[in-house]
Structure formats: structure tokens, C-alpha cells
C-alpha positions as CSV (number, residue, x, y, z in Angstrom):
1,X,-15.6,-27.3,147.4
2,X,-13.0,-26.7,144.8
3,X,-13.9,-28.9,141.6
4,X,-11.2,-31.0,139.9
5,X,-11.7,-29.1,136.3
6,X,-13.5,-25.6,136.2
7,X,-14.9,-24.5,133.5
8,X,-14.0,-22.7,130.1
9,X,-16.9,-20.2,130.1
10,X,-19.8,-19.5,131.8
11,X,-22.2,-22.7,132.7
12,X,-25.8,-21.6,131.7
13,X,-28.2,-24.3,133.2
14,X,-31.1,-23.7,130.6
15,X,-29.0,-24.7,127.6
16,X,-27.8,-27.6,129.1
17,X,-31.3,-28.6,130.4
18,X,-32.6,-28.5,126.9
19,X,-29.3,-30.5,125.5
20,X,-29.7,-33.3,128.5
21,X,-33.5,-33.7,127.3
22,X,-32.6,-34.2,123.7
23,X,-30.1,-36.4,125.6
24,X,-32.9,-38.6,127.1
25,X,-35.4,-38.4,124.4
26,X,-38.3,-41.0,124.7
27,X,-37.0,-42.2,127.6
28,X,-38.3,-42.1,131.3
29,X,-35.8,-38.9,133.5
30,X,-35.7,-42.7,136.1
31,X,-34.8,-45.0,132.7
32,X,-32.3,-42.5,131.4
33,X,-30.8,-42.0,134.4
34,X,-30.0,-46.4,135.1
35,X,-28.8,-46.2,131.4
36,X,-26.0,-43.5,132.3
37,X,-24.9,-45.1,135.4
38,X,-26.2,-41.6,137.4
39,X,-28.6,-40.9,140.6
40,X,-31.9,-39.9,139.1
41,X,-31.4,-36.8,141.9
42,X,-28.7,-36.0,139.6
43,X,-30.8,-35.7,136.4
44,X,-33.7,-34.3,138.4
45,X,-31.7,-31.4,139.5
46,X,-30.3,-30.3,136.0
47,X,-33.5,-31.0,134.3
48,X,-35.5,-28.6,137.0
49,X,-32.9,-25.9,136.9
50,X,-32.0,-26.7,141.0
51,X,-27.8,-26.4,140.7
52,X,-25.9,-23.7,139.4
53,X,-22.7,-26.4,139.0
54,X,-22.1,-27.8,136.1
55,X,-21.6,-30.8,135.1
56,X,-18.4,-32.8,136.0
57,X,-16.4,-34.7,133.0
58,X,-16.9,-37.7,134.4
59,X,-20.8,-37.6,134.4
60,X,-20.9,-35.7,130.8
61,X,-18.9,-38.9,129.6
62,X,-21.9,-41.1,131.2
63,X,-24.6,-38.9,129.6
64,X,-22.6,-39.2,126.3
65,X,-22.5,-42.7,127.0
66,X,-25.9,-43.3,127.2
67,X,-27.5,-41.5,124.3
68,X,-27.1,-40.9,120.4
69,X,-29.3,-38.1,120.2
70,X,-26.4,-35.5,121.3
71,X,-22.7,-35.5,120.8
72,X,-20.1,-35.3,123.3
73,X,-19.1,-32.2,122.2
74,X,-22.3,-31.1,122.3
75,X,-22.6,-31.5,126.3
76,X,-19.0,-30.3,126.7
77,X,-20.4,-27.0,125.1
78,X,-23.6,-26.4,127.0
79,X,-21.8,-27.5,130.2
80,X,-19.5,-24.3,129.8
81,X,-16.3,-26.3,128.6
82,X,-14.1,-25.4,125.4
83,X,-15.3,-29.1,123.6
84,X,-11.3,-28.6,121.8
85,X,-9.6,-29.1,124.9
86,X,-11.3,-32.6,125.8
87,X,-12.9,-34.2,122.3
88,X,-10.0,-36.1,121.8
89,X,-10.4,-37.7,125.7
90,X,-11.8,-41.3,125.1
91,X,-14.8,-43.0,127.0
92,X,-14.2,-46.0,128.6
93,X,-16.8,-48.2,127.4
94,X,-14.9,-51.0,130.1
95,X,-15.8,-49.0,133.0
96,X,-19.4,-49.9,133.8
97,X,-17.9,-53.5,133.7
98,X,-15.1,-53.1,135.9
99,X,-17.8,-51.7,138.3
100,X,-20.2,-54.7,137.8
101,X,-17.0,-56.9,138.6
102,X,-16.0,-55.5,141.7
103,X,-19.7,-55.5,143.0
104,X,-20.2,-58.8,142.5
105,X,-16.8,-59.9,144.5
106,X,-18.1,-57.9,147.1
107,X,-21.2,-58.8,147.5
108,X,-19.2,-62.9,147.3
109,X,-16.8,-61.2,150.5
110,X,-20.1,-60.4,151.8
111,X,-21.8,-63.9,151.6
112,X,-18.6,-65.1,153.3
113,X,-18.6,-62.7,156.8
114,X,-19.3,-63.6,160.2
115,X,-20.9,-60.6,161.5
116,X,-24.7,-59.9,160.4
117,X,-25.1,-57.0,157.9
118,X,-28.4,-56.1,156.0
119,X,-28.2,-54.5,152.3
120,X,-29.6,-51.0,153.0
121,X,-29.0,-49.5,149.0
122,X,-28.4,-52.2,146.1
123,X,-28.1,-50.0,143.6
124,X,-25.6,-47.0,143.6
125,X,-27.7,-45.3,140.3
126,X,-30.8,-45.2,143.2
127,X,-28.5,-42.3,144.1
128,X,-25.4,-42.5,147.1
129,X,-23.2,-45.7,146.8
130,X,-23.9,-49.1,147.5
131,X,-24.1,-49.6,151.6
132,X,-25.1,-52.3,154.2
133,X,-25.8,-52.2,157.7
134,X,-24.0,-53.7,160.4
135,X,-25.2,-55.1,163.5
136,X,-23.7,-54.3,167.0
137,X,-20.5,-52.7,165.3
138,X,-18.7,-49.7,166.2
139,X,-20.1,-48.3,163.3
140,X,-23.9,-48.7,161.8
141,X,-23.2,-47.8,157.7
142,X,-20.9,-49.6,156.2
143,X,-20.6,-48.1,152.4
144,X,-18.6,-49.0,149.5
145,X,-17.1,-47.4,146.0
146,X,-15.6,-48.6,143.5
147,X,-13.0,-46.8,142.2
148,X,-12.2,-47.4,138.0
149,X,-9.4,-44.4,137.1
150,X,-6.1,-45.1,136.8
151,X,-4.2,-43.0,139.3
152,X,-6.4,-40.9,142.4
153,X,-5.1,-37.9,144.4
154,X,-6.1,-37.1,147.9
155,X,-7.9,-34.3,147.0
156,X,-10.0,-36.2,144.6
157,X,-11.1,-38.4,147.4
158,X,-12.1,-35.4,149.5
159,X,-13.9,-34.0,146.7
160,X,-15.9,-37.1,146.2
161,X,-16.5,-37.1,149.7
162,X,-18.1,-33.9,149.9
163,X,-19.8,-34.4,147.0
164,X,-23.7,-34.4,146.4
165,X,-23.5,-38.1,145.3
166,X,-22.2,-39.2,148.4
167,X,-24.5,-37.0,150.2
168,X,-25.9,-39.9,151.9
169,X,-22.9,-41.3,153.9
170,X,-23.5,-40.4,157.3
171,X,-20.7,-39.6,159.5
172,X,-19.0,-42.0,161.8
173,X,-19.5,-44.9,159.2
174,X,-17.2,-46.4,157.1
175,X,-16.3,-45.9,153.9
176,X,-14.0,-48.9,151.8
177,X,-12.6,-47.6,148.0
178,X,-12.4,-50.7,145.9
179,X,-10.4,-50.9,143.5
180,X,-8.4,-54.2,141.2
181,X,-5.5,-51.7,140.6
182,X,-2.3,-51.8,143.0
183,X,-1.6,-48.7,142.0
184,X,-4.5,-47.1,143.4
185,X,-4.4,-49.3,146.5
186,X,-1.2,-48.3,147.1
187,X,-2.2,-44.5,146.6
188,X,-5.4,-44.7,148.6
189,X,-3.5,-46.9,151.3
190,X,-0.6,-44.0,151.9
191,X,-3.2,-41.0,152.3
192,X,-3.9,-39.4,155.5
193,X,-7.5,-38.3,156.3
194,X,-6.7,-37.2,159.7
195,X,-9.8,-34.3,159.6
196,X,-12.5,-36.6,158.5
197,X,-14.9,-38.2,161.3
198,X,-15.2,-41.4,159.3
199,X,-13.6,-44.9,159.2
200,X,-12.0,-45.1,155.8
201,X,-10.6,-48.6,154.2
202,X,-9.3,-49.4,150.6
203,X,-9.7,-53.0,149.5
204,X,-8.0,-54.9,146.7
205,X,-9.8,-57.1,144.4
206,X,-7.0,-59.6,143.3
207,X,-7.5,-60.6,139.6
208,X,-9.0,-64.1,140.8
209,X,-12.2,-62.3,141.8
210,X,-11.1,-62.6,145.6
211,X,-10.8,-59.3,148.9
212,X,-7.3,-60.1,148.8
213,X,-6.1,-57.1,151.4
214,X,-7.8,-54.3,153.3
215,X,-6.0,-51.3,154.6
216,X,-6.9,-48.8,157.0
217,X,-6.5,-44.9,156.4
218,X,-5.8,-42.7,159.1
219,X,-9.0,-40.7,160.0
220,X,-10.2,-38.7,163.2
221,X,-11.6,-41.8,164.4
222,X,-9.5,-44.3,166.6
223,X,-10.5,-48.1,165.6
224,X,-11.3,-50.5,168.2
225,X,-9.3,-54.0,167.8
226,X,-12.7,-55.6,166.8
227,X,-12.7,-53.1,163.5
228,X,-9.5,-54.4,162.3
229,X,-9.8,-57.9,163.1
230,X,-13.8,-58.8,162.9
231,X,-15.4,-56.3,160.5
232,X,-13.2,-56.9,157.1
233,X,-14.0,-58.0,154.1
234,X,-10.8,-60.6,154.1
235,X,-11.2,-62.9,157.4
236,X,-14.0,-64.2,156.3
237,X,-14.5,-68.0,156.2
238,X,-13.9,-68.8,152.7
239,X,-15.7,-72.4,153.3
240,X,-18.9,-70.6,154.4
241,X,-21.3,-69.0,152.1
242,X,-24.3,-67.4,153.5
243,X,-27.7,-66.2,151.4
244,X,-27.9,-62.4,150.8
245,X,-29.2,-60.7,153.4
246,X,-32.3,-59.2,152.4
């Protein structure tokens, strides 16, 4: 699948296995990895040689992120990228919280449901993005991503998608984007999946910490009434608050 930047030159996995270790230093590959926000499948496979795709911007900014050892520029260069073209790009220190913020109104949505859902992955560095199960829905995964960036394109989504990170949504689920931008809602909300055999939904998170609206895309899959009107983050009983399930 077609990556959103390519590459300057040549990506040569050995010297960027050697700068990701002086990345990581003392540090456990499964400590490391929770620091920069990543899957540890992500650092495994770099560290053991086991993809021949570099590394995208987004996760070199994470890595950069996460250690003093090396220098951005550093892991531009041994990812194969002219370091001159994309020094001067800053790294949002605000995204992790962003993230943390729109977990924890979702997992408050959640609380507030009246369908019975188990957490299935907590933890979207334990590789894949955070997901529940559903009980007796039309669909049995119900995953969720947060999305931080300031404008999205179809094609980005599709990427992501197809992506090894998301490797573990399973067809036939769903899939909600959140995001506490309107601008992004309102892009996500106007794309047409029509080819992809999964339920897909954007939520926003208004800036009082609340679901406020949930929108369907259009996918291969035809939702049942009971999709749109029981299994949303924004029916909910806001009066009701329910224990985690665990």
C-alpha cells in the first residue's frame, strides 16, 4: 500500500536498527516501546531486521520523542529521509495528551451504554487500537482511534486501515475515529468507504469532555436500525454510570 511520504534514499534496516537501540539505551525493547507511544511488535520488527519499510514520520517523531540518546535528524537519516526537508517540522509534545483525553471520555460514554461490552485491549501501545466486545450485536469488535492531526484525507484513513498497526481489526467490526476537531469530523463524516467490509463511525468529543455526535460512513456493509439507534456512543443514559467492564 502506497505510503503517505516515500523516502529520500534508500532505507537500509541495519543502520536504523543500530540508531533505534542507541534510541532505547538501558531501557527494556517492552519499556521503550510504552515510552514512545508504539506496539512493541513495532520495535521488535525493526530491531530483528523483519520489515523492509521504513519508518513512517509519524512513528520517527515518537521514537524522537521518547529518547535523548539520538537526534531527530538522526532517525530521519537512517530511515532513508533527507533530515533538511523535515528538521524544521515540530513534535507535538500535546499529542499523547489529546490522546489520553479522548480515551478517557470514551471509556465515560462507555460507563454510560446500555448494551453489555467487555474491554478486549486497554492499551493501544500493547499493539492494534483500543477495542471492546459487544454482546449479541450485529457486529462482535467494536474498535476505536483517536485521531490528533489537523486535517485527514481519505486516503490516509485507508492507509491506516491497511496498516500493520491495525492489523488486528477484524473485518465486519466496527471501527469509530475520534477526534475533538470539527474539522476532521466533518472530513471523516463526508468520506465514502463504499469497498471496505467494515462498519465505520466518526465521533466528536465536544470540549466539555462529552460523545456529542456520531456519524456513519458509508461502507460495504448495510446497518441494521439497532446499529444506528442502540449501539452509539451518544444515546446513552447520561444518569447511569456503570463499573468497567473487566
Amino acid at each position: 500500500m502506497k505510503r503517505n511520504v516515500e523516502t529520500d534514499f534508500e532505507f537500509i534496516k541495519e543502520d536504523f536498527r543500530d540508531v533505534l537501540k542507541r534510541a532505547i539505551g538501558t531501557r527494556s525493547n517492552s519499556a521503550f516501546a510504552k515510552d514512545a507511544d508504539l506496539s512493541f511488535g513495532c520495535i521488535s520488527r525493526y530491531l530483528n531486521l523483519k520489515t523492509e519499510a521504513a519508518p513512517t514520520l509519524t512513528t520517527i517523531k515518537k521514537i524522537a520523542k521518547a529518547t535523548k540518546d539520538v537526534t531527530y535528524e538522526e532517525l530521519l537519516t537512517a530511515s532513508g529521509y533527507d533530515a533538511s526537508k523535515y528538521i524544521e517540522e515540530e513534535i507535538d509534545d500535546d499529542a499523547g495528551e489529546v490522546q489520553i483525553g479522548i480515551m478517557s471520555t470514551l471509556l465515560m460514554s462507555l460507563m454510560k451504554v446500555s448494551f453489555a461490552w467487555t474491554m478486549a485491549n486497554t492499551d493501544s501501545r500493547l499493539g492494534g487500537p483500543i477495542s471492546i466486545k459487544v454482546d449479541d450485536a450485529p457486529f462482535e469488535m467494536w474498535y476505536f482511534i483517536p485521531v490528533n492531526k489537523p486535517t485527514i484525507s481519505k486516503e490516509e484513513l485507508i492507509t491506516f486501515l491497511g496498516s500493520q498497526e491495525a492489523g488486528s481489526i477484524k473485518p465486519n467490526g466496527k471501527v469509530t475515529f475520534l477526534t475533538s476537531s470539527k474539522t476532521i469530523y466533518e472530513q471523516i463524516s463526508g468520506m465514502d468507504m463504499g469497498l471496505l467490509s467494515l462498519r465505520i463511525s466518526v465521533a466528536y468529543v465536544s470540549q466539555d469532555g462529552i460523545v456529542d455526535k456520531e456519524d456513519y460512513l458509508n461502507t460495504a456493509i448495510e446497518l441494521t436500525p439497532a446499529e444506528r439507534d442502540i449501539y452509539t456512543l451518544v444515546n446513552g443514559d447520561k444518569s447511569i454510570q456503570k463499573p468497567l467492564s473487566l
